[in-house]
C-alpha positions in Angstrom: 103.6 133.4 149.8 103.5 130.1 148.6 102.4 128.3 151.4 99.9 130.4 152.1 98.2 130.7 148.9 98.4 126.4 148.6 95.3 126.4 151.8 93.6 128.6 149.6 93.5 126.5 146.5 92.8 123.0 148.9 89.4 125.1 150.5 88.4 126.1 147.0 88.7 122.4 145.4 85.1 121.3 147.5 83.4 124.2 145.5 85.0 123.6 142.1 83.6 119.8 142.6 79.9 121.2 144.1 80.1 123.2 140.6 81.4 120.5 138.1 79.3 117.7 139.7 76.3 119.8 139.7 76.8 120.8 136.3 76.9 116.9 134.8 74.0 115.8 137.3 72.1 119.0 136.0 72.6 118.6 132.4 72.1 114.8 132.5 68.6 115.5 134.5 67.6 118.2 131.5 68.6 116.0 128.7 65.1 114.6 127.9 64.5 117.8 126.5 67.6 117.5 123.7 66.5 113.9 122.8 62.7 115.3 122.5 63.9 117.5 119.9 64.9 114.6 118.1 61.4 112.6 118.8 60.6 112.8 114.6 64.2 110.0 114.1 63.8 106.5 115.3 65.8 105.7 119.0 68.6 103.4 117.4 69.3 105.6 114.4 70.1 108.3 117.2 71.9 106.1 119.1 74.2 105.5 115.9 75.0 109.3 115.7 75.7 109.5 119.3 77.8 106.8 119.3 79.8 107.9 116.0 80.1 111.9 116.9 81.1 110.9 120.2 84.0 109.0 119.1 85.1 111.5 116.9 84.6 114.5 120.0 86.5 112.3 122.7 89.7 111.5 120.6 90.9 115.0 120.4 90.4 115.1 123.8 92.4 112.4 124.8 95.2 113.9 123.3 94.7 117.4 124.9 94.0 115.4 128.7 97.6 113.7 127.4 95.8 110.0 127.7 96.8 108.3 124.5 99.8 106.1 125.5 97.0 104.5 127.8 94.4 104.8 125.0 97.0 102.5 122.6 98.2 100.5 126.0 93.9 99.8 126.2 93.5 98.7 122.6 96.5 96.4 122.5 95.3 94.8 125.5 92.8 92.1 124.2 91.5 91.2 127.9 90.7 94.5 128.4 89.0 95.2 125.0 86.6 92.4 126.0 85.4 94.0 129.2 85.2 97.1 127.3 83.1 95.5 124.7 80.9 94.2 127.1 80.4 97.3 129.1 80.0 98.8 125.5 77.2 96.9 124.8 75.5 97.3 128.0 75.7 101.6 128.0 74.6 101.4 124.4 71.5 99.4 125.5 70.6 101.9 128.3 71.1 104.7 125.8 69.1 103.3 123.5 66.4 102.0 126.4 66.3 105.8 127.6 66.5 108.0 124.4 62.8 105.9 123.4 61.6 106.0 126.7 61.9 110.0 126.8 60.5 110.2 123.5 57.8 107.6 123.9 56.1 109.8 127.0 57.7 107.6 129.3 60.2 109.9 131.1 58.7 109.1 134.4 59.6 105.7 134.6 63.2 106.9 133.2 63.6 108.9 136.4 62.3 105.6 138.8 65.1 103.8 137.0 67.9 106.2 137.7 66.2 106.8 141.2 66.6 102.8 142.2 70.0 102.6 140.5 72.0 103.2 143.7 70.2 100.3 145.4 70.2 98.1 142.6 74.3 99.1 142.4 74.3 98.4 146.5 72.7 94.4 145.4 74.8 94.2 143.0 77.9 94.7 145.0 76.5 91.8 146.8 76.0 89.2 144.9 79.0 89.6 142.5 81.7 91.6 144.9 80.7 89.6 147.9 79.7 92.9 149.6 78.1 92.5 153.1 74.9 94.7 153.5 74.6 96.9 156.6 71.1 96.8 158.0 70.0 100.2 156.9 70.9 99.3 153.4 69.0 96.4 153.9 66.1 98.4 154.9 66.3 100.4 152.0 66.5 97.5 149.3 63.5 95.7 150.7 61.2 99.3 151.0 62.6 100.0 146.9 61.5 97.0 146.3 58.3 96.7 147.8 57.5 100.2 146.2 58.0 97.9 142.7 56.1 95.4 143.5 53.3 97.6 144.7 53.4 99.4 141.4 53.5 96.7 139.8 49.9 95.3 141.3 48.2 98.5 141.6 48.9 100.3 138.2 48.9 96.6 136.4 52.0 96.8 134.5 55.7 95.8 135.6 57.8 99.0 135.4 60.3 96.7 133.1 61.9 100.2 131.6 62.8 101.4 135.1 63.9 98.0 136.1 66.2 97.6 132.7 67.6 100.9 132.8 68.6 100.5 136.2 69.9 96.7 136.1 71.6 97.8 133.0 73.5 100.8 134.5 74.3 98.7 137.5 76.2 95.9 135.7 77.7 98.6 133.5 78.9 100.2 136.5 80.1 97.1 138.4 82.3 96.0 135.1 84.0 99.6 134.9 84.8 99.2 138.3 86.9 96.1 138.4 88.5 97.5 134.7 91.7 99.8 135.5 90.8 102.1 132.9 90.4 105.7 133.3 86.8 107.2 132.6 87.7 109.4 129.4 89.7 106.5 127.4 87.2 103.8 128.5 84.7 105.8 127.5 86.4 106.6 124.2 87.3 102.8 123.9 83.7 101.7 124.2 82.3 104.3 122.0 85.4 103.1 119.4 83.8 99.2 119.7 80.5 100.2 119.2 81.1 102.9 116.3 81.5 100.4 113.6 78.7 98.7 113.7 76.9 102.0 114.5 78.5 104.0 111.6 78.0 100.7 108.9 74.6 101.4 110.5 74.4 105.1 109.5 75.6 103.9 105.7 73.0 101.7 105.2 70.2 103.7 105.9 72.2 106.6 103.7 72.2 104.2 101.0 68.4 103.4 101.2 68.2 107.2 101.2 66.1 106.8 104.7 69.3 108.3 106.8 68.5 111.4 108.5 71.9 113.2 108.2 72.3 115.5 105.6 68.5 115.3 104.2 66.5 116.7 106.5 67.6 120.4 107.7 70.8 121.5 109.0 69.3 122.5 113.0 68.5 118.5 112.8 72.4 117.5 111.3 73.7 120.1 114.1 71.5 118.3 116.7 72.7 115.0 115.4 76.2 116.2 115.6 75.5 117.5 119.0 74.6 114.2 120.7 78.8 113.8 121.0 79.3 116.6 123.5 75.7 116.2 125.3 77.3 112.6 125.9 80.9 113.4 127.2 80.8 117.1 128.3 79.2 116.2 131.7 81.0 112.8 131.9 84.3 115.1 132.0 81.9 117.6 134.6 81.5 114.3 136.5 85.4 113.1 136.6 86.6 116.5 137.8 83.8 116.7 140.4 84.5 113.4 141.9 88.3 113.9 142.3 87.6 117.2 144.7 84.4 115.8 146.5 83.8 113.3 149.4 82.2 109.9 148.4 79.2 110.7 150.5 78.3 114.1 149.1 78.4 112.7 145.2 76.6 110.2 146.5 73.6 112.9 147.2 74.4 114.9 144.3 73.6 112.1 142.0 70.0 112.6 142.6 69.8 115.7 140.7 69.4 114.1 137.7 66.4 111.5 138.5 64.5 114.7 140.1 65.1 116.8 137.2 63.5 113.8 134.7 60.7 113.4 137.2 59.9 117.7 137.0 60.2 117.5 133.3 57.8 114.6 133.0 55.6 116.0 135.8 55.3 119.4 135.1 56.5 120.1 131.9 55.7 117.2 129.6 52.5 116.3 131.9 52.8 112.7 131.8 50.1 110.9 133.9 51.1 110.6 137.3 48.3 108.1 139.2 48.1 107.6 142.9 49.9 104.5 142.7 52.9 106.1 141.0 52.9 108.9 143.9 53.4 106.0 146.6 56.0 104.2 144.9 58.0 107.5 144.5 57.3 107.8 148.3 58.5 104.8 149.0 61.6 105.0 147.1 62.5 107.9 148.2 62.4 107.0 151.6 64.6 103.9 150.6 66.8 106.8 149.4 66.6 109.2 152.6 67.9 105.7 154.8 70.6 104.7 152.5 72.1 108.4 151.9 71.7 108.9 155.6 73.7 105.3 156.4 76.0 106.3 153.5 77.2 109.7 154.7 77.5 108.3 158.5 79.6 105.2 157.7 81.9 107.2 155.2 82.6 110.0 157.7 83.2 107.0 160.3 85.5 105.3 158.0 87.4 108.3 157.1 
């Protein structure tokens, strides 16, 4: 009975990672709409709260995922609490960068960021991991980046908060993956680094009786509070997802989320969307279409 019921569980693993996956890409391309909720507070004073409640959410949670001898191993390391301070520092920046972009009307360039992520991330690897670049990825990075630079002429602006938020990302992503540190406690680590400057935040502005917490209404101090599990509910959606799915098929689910931000600003917050902006988003997503299409091929040769 037992061996038969063991295939079962293996054949149902690809769907519970389809469902978790989809559910953190999903809730991370509908976010705009919590943080637009929030428009009336100033960007860093709402990345203070997220940082704080989210500190205080994930350490229960370390304990119940039975991760806190490697949460203490993590802050006795000091080499490691540097590369966590500077990964830290870099999420907390694209936070910041992307909680005022939604809420200055500029959710559309939010989504091109998180769009040209994956090809910025693919540069990345090489220039710093000495990663050699197959020729469809190639192809990919130099049509991404001639849809910048096209934008960049026609609409008269450079698209510097698509650009920072996914540079920013990138490097975030390249340091967590040369730390050996599991998501959850690296996560609660960095949020641990950055909470006491953001909570010494949070008591000045108290003490100047500016603060938002605790004043204003208590739907606002339950949004506030609620920034913590917006933050790490579909981080842990993400983690269980990637352990039962194929590199290649995360690698298209991760889209969700840019497409969702670019319906919500289309369609639902109506930001202007010019003709220039409609052949950059051409453009890029071919770049996409190539390097998912060279991704999946080389993974399944590989494997």
């Amino acid at each position: 009975m037992t061996s038969r019921s063991k295939p079962e569980i293996q054949r149902s693993d690809p769907v519970l990672g389809v469902i978790y996956a989809g559910a953190a890409f999903l809730i991370w391309g509908l976010a705009a709409m919590y943080w637009k909720e929030l428009k009336s507070i100033p960007s860093l004073e709402i990345i203070a709260h997220r940082v704080a409640w989210s500190f205080f959410f994930l350490l229960p949670l370390i304990m119940l995922q039975h991760q806190w001898a490697e949460f203490v191993a993590v802050l006795q390391n000091l080499k490691m609490l540097l590369i966590l301070l500077a990964s830290a520092v870099l999420v907390a920046a694209n936070w910041l960068l992307y909680v005022w972009a939604v809420n200055n009307d500029h959710l559309l360039q939010a989504s091109l960021g998180y769009y040209i992520n994956p090809l910025v991330n693919v540069m990345l690897g090489m220039v710093f991991l000495r990663e050699r670049l197959r020729p469809p990825q190639i192809l990919a990075v130099l049509l991404a980046t001639t849809g910048v630079v096209y934008l960049t002429i026609q609409y008269g602006a450079f698209p510097w908060i698509a650009i920072c938020l996914a540079t920013s990302f990138g490097l975030y992503g390249l340091i967590r993956k040369v730390a050996p540190v599991s998501p959850l406690v690296g996560l609660a680590v960095e949020t641990l680094l950055i909470s006491l400057p953001a909570i010494g935040y949070l008591v000045y502005l108290d003490s100047q009786g500016t603060g938002s917490v605790f004043r204003v209404s208590l739907n606002l101090d339950l949004l506030l509070m609620g920034c913590a599990p917006v933050t790490a509910v579909p981080l842990l959606f993400f983690t269980a997802g990637a352990k039962r799915l194929y590199l290649s098929t995360l690698g298209l689910m991760q889209y969700i989320g840019p497409s969702g931000m670019f319906l919500l600003a289309v369609f639902y917050y109506g930001e202007p969307f010019s003709t220039a902006q409609v052949w950059t988003f051409v453009m890029i997503w071919a770049a996409l279409v190539i390097y998912s299409t060279d991704s999946v091929i080389y993974y399944r040769r590989e494997k």
